[in-house]
C-alpha positions in Angstrom: 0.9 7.8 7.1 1.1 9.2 3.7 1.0 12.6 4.9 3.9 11.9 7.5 6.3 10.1 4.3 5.3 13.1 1.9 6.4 15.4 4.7 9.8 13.5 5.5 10.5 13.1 1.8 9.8 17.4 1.2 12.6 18.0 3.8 14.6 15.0 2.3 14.2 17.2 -0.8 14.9 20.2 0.1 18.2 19.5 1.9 19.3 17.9 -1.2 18.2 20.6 -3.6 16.2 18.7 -5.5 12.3 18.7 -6.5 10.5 15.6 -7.0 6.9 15.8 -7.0 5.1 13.0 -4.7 1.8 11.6 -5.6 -1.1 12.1 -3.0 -3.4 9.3 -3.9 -7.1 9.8 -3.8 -9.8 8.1 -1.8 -10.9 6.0 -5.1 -7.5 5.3 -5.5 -6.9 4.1 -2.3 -9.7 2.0 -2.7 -9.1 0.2 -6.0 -5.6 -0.9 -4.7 -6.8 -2.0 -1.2 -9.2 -4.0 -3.1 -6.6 -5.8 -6.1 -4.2 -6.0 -3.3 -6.7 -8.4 -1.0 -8.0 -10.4 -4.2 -4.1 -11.2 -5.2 -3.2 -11.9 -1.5 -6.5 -14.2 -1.1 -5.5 -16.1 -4.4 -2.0 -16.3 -3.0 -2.4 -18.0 -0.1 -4.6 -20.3 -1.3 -2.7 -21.6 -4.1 0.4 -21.6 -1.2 -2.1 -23.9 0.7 -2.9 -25.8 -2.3 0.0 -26.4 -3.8 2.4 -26.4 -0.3 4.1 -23.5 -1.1 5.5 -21.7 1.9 6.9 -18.4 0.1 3.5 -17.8 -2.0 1.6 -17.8 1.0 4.2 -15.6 2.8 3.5 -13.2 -0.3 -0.4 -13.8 0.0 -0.2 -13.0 3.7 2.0 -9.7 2.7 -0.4 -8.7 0.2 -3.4 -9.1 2.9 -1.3 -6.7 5.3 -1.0 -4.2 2.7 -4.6 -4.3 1.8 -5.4 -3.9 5.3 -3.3 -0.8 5.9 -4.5 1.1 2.5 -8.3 0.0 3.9 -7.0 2.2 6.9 -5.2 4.8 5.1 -8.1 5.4 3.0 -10.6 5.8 6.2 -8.0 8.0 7.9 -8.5 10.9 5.5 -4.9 11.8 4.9 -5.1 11.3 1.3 -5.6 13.8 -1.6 -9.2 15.0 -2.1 
């Protein structure tokens, strides 16, 4: 998925006549933030269970999504090596 935005945002670029560098995130990177992005998400929802918050366990639930989808970013291989 990275690969695919990078790629959209080069032509974006290009048409436009700009250059902005984009960041192609390493494995370990990928990795790090799929990790912090499950431990906020976990604490999230449970203080929106705890507490009977409906929009911090919406946010929990989003941060869980995200985690999930780096997890599988990272074992897709199209990161930076």
């Amino acid at each position: 998925m990275i690969k695919e935005v990078n790629h959209a945002c080069k032509k974006l670029n290009e048409k436009l006549g700009i250059s902005v560098p984009l960041p192609n995130p390493r494995k370990k990177t990928l990795k790090t933030a799929s990790a912090c992005n499950f431990v906020v998400g976990t604490g999230l929802v449970a203080a929106g269970v705890v507490f009977s918050s409906k929009w911090c366990a919406v946010l929990g639930g989003i941060g869980l999504v995200s985690s999930v989808v780096l997890h599988q970013e990272k074992g897709s291989g199209n990161y930076g090596k």
